[in-house]
C-alpha positions in Angstrom: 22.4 -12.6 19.0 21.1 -12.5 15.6 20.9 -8.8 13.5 17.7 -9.0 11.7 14.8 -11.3 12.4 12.1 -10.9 9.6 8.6 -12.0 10.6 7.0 -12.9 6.9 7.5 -14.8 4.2 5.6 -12.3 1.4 7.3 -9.9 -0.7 7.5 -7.6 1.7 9.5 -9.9 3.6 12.1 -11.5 1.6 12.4 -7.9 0.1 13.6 -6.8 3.7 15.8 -9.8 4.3 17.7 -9.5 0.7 18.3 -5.4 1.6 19.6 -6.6 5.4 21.6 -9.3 4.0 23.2 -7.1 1.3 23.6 -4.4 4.5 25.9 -6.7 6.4 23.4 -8.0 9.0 22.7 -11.7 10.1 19.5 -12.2 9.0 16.4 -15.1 9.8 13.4 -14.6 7.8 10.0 -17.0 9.4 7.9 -17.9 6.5 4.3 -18.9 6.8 3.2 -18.6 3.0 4.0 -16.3 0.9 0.7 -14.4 1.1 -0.7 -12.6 -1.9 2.8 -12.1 -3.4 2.6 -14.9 -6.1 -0.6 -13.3 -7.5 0.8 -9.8 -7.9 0.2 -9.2 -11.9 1.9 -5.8 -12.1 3.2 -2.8 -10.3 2.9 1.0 -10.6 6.2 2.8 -11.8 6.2 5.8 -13.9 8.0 5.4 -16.8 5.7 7.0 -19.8 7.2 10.3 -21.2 3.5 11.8 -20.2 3.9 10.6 -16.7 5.4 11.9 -13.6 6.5 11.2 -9.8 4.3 14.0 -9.3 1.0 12.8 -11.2 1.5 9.3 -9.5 1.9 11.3 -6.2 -1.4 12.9 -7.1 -3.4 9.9 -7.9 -2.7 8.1 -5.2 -3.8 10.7 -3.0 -6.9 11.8 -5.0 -7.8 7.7 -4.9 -6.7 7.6 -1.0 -10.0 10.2 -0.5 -7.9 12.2 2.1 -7.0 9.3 4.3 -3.5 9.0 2.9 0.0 10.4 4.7 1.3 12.2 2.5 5.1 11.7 3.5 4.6 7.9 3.0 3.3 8.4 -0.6 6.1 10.5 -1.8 8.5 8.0 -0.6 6.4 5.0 -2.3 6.2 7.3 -5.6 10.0 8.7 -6.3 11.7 5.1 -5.0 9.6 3.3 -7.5 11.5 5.1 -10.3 14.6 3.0 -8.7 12.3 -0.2 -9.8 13.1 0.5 -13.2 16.8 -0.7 -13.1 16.5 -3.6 -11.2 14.0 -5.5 -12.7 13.2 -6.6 -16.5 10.1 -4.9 -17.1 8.5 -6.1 -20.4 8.9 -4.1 -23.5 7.7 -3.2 -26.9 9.5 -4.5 -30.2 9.6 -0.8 -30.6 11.7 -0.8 -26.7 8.7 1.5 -24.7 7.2 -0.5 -21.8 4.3 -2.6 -22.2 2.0 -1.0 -19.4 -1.7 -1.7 -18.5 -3.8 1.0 -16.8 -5.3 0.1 -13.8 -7.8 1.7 -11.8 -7.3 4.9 -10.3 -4.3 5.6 -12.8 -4.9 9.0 -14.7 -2.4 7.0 -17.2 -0.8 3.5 -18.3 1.2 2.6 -15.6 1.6 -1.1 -14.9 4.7 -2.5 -15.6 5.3 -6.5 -15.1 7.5 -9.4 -16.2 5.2 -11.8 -18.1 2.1 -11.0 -15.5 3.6 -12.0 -13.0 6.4 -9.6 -11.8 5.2 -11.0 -7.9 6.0 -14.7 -8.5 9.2 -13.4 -10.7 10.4 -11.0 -8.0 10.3 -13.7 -5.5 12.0 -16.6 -7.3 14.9 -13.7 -7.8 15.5 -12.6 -4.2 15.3 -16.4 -2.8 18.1 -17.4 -5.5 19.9 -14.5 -4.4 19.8 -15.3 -0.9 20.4 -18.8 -0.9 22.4 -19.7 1.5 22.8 -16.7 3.0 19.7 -16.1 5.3 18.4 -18.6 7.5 14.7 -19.4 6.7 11.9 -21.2 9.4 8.7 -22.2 7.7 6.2 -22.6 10.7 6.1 -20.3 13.7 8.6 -18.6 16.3 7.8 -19.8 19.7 9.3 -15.9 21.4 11.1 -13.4 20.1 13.4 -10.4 22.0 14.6 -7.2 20.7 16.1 -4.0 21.8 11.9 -3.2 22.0 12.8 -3.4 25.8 10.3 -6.4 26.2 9.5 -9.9 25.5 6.9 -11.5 24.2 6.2 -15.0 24.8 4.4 -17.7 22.0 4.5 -15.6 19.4 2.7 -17.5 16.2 2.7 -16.1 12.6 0.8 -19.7 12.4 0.9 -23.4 12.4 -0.5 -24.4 9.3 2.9 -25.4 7.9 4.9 -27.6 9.8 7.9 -26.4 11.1 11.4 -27.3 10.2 13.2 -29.9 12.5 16.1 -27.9 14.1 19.3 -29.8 15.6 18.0 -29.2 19.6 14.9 -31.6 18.6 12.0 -28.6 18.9 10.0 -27.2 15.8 10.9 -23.2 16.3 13.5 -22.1 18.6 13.2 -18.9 20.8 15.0 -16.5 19.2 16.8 -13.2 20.0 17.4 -10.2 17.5 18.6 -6.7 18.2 15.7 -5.3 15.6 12.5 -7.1 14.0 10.8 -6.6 10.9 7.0 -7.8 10.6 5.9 -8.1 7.2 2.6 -10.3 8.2 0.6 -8.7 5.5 -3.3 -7.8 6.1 -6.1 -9.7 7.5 -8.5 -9.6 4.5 -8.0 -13.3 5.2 -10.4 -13.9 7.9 -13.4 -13.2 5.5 -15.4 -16.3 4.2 -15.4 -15.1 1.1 -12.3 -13.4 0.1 -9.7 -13.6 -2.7 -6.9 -14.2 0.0 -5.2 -16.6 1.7 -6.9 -17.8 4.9 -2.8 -17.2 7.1 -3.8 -13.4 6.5 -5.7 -12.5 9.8 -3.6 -9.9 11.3 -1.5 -11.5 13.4 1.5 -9.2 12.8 -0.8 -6.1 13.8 -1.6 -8.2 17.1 2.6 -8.5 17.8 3.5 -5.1 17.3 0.5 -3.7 19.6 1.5 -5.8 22.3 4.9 -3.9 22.3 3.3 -0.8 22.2 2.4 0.1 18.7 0.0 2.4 17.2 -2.9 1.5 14.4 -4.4 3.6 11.9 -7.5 3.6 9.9 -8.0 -0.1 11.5 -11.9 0.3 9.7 -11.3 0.4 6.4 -10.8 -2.7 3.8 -11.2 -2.1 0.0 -12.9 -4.4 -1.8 -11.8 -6.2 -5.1 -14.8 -5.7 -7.4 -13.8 -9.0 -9.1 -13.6 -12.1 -7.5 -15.2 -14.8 -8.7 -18.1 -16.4 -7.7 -18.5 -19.7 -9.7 -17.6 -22.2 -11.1 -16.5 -23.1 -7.5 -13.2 -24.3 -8.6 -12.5 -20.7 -9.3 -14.0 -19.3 -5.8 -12.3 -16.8 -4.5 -10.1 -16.1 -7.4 -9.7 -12.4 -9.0 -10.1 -11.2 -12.1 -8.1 -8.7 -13.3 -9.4 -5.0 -13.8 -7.8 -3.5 -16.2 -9.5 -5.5 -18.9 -12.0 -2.5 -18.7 -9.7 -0.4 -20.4 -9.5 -3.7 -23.4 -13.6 -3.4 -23.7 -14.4 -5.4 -21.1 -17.6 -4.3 -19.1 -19.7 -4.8 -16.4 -23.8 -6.5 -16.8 -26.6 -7.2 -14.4 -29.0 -9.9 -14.8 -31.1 -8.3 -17.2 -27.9 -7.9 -19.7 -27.7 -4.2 -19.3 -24.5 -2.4 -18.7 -24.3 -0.2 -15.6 -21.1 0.9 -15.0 -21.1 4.6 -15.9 -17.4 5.7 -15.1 -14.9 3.0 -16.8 -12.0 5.1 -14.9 -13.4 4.8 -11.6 -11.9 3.7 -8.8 -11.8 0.5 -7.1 -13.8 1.6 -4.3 -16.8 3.0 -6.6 -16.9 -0.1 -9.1 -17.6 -2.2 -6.0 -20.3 0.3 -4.8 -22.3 -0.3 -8.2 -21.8 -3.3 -8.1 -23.7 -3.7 -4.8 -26.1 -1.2 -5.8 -26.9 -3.6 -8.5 -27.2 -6.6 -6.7 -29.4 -4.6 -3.8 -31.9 -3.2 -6.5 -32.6 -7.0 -7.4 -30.6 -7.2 -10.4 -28.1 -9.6 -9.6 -27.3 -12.9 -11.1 -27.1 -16.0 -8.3 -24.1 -17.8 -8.4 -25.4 -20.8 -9.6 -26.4 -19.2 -12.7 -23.1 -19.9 -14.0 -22.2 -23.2 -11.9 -25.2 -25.3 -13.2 -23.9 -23.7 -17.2 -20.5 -25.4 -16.9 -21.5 -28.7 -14.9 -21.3 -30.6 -17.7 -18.1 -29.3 -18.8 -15.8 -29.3 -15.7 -16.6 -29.6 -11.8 -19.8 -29.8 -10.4 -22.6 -26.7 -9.8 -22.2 -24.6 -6.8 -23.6 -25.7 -3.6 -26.5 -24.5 -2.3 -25.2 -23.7 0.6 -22.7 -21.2 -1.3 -24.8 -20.1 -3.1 -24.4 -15.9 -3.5 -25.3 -12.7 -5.9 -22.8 -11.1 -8.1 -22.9 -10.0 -11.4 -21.5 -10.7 -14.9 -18.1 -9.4 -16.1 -18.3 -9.6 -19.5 -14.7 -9.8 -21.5 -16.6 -11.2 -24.8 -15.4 -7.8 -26.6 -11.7 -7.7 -25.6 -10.1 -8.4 -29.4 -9.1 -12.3 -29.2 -5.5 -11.6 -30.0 -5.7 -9.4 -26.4 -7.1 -12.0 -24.3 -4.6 -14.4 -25.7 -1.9 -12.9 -25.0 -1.8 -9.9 -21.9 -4.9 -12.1 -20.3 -3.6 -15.6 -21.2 -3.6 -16.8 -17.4 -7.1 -16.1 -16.7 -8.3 -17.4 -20.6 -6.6 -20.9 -19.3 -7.9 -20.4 -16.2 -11.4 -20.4 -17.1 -11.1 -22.7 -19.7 -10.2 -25.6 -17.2 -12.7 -25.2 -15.6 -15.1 -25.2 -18.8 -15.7 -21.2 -19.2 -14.4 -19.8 -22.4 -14.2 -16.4 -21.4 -14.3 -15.6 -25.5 -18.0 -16.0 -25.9 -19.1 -16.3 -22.2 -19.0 -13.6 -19.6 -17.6 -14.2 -15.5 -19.5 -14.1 -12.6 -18.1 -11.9 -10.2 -18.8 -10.2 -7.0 -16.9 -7.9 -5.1 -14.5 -9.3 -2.4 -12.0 -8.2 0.8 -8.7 -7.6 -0.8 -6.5 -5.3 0.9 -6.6 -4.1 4.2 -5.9 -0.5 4.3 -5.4 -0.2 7.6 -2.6 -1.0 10.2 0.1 0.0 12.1 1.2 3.5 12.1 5.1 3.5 10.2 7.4 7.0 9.5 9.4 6.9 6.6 12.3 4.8 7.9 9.5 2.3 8.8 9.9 2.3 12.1 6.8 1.8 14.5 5.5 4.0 16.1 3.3 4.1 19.6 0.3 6.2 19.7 2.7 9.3 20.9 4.2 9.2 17.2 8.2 8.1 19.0 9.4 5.0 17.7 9.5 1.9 19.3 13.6 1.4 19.1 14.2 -1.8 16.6 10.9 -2.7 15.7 9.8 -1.8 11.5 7.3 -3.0 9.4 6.1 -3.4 5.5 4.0 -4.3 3.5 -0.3 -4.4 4.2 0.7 -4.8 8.1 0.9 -0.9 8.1 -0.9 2.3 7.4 -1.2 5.5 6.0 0.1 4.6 2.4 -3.3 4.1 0.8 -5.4 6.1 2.6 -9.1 4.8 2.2 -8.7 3.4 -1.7 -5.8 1.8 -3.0 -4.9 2.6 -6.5 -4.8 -0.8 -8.6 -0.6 -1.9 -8.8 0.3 -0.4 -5.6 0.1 -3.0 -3.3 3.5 -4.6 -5.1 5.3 -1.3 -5.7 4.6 -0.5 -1.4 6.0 -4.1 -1.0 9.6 -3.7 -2.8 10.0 -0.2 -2.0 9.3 -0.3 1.8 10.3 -4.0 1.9 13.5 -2.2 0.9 13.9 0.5 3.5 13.0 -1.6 6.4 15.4 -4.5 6.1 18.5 -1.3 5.8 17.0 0.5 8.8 17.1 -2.7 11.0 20.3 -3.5 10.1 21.5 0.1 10.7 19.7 0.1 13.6 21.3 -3.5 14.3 25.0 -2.1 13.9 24.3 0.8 16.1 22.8 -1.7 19.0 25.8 -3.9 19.1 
């Protein structure tokens, strides 16, 4: 019987199978995407001399609006410190961190590799683990665990194909003596959204059939920057913390309304909407039929939709060019120069802050708060972290800190049930 199965191919994920591997355990990791990993630009870690595990503690539960538990923050906040000698972070010539501020951070505190600390991360644990953890791209078709049941035609999805095996079917039945669901949210299900359409929950629905409890299964922040045209970049965020570079927020008439640049995610969103309700938004082919000429074709009328302009014209060049290269080039190919024009945006689904209910060892719990015995999760498939507003660089600091502690807990547990 196999030690460890992992149910996810995010960060979360491949976080929990390189912890189990390194633990000892036989480990099988079923991948359907890697979710919103790739696209993670930076993550929280307090490393500023005017910074603290306590003041990060105390944004994120200020920004969490009293939904957050408590317990699961401090654990997210004092392991992150860890993050800073394991991973590269980009520096200074001067050897201090480079760090962006995002929202909800009473201080810099995003640390990355080159933007892209998700996509590096990643790459890093798979070369690690080559070879040393079996991988299924596609779906599992049951799965049995010391959870004293048995589910049958379990999915985590079918839009990949599966990988031949030896006995001639796609996804064998397999048996574990603990499971780790790493699914990520369900922000996915939304037509307009900035992720991937395999997010829809489906870990949530596993876990509740064996018994687990949710939490806070109502609340989903939004991402007040998603694009809304040209439609080649539908969908796609922009990143926030260009507010802090001079960036700033317009309606249709040109006027800035954003009063609070340090607001949270949850409250930029809110004016944006307030915007767009009082009749001063700008339709989404405003921008579409601007670029036509250029690259692509205007929006659809069918897709047509409100947002409003996010205006990056007075970031200094040498910023945008550098720390916002990605979404300059991004832009650019699809004929915006984000220089002299602004961005249509609108707010979108991005993170479901909801889901099932964890302890600090990740374990799952049932609605009496016991846990159910070898079943953990991480990642957006659980609760409680965020409370009802997630602090901007987060999401990738709860994936490699909890991705962590539930691939050692199943394989301790896994030891213990052999």
């Amino acid at each position: 019987m196999l030690d460890v199965l992992i149910i996810g191919g995010g960060l979360a994920g491949w976080r929990a199978a390189e912890a189990a591997a390194k633990s000892g355990a036989s480990v099988t990791l079923v991948a359907n995407g890697a979710g919103n990993s790739p696209d993670i630009h930076a993550i929280n870690v307090p490393v500023r001399e005017d910074d603290s595990v306590e003041r990060f503690i105390d944004d994120t539960l200020r920004s969490g609006r009293g939904g957050c538990d408590r317990s699961l923050v401090e654990v997210l906040c004092r392991e992150s410190v860890k993050l800073k000698d394991e991973f590269p972070f980009d520096r200074n010539p001067d050897g201090s961190y480079k760090l962006l501020q995002p929202l909800g951070c009473s201080v810099p505190r995003c640390v990355s590799i080159d933007h892209k600390i998700g996509a590096y991360a990643l790459a890093k644990i798979k070369r690690e683990l080559a070879g040393k953890v079996d991988v299924v791209v596609g779906r599992v078709t049951g799965m049995e665990a010391t959870v004293e049941r048995f589910i049958s035609s379990i999915s985590v999805g079918s839009r990949v194909p599966a990988r031949p095996r030896a006995s001639g079917t796609l996804a064998p039945t397999m048996s574990a003596r603990s499971v780790v669901i790493a699914t990520g949210g369900w922000c996915g299900k939304y037509d307009f959204s900035d992720n991937p359409p395999e997010l829809r929950g489906d870990g949530i629905e596993m876990a509740v059939a064996l018994g687990a409890a949710t939490r806070d299964m109502d609340q989903v922040q939004y991402e007040p920057t998603v694009a809304l045209s040209p439609e080649r970049l539908r969908g796609i965020p922009v990143i926030t913390t260009m507010l802090y570079e001079g960036a700033t927020f317009r309606n249709a008439n040109g006027d800035e309304f954003l009063a609070d640049k340090h607001a949270n995610k949850d409250a930029v969103s809110r004016a944006i909407f307030a915007e767009i309700e009082a009749g001063r938004g700008v339709p989404a082919r405003a921008q579409s039929s601007a670029t036509a000429g250029r690259a692509g074709s205007p929006l659809p009328a069918e897709k047509s939709a409100i947002g409003v302009w996010f205006d990056a014209t007075k970031v200094p060049r040498e910023i945008l060019d550098t720390t916002y290269i990605d979404t300059v080039k991004r832009y650019d190919a699809a004929g915006v120069d984000i220089h002299k024009e602004p961005m249509l945006v609108a707010p979108a689904p991005h993170t479901s802050l909801g889901g099932l209910v964890i302890d600090t060892h990740c374990r799952v719990l049932q609605a009496d708060g016991t846990p159910i015995p070898g079943l953990f999760a991480a990642g957006e498939v659980a609760g409680g972290i965020h409370g009802f507003n997630r602090i901007g660089g987060n999401a990738g600091t709860e994936t490699l800190v909890f991705g962590r502690i539930a691939g050692e807990e199943a394989a301790s547990f896994a030891r213990g049930a052999k």
